[in-house]
C-alpha positions in Angstrom: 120.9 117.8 79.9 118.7 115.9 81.8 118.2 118.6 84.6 117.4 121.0 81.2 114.7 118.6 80.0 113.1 117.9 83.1 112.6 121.7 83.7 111.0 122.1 80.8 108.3 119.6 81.4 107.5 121.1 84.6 107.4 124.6 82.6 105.3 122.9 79.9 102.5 121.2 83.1 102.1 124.4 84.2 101.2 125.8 81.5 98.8 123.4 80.7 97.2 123.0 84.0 96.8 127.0 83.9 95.1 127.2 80.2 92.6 124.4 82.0 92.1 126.3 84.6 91.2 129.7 82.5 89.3 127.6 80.5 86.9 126.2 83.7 86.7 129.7 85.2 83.0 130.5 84.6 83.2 134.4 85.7 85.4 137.2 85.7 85.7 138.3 89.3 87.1 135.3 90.1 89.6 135.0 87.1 91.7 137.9 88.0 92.5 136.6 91.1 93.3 132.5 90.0 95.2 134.3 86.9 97.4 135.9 89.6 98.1 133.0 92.0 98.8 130.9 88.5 101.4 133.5 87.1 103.0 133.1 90.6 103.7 129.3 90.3 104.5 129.8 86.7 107.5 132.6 87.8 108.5 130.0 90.5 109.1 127.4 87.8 110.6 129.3 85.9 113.0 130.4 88.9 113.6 126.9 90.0 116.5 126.6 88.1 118.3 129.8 89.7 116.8 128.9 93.3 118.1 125.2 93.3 121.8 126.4 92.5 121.4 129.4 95.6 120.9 126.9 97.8 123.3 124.6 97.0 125.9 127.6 97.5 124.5 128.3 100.6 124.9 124.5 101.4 128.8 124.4 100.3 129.1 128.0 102.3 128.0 125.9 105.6 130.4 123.2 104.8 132.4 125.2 104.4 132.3 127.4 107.5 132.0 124.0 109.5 135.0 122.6 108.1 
């Protein structure tokens, strides 16, 4: 549970760092691009979850292999 909760915090920063960053932006050429590189950390966090537990397969696959 407390792998759940801190996942969401880091969900919830993000999403508050990005509404303060559209909120600085003072003109639109600029704001498509900072939208995209946002959205991108946003999918990562969201991902984290299923990233962390591939590599901790690929770890026990090594250890497995050296053993």
């Amino acid at each position: 549970m407390d792998f759940l909760s801190g996942w969401l915090k880091s969900v919830v920063l993000v999403i508050l760092i990005a509404t303060f960053v559209d909120l600085l932006l003072p003109n639109q050429s600029m704001q498509r691009y900072v939208k995209t590189v946002i959205s991108m950390f946003l999918l990562l966090t969201l991902l984290q979850p299923l990233l962390s537990l591939l590599r901790s397969d690929a770890a026990l696959d090594e250890r497995l292999a050296a053993a």
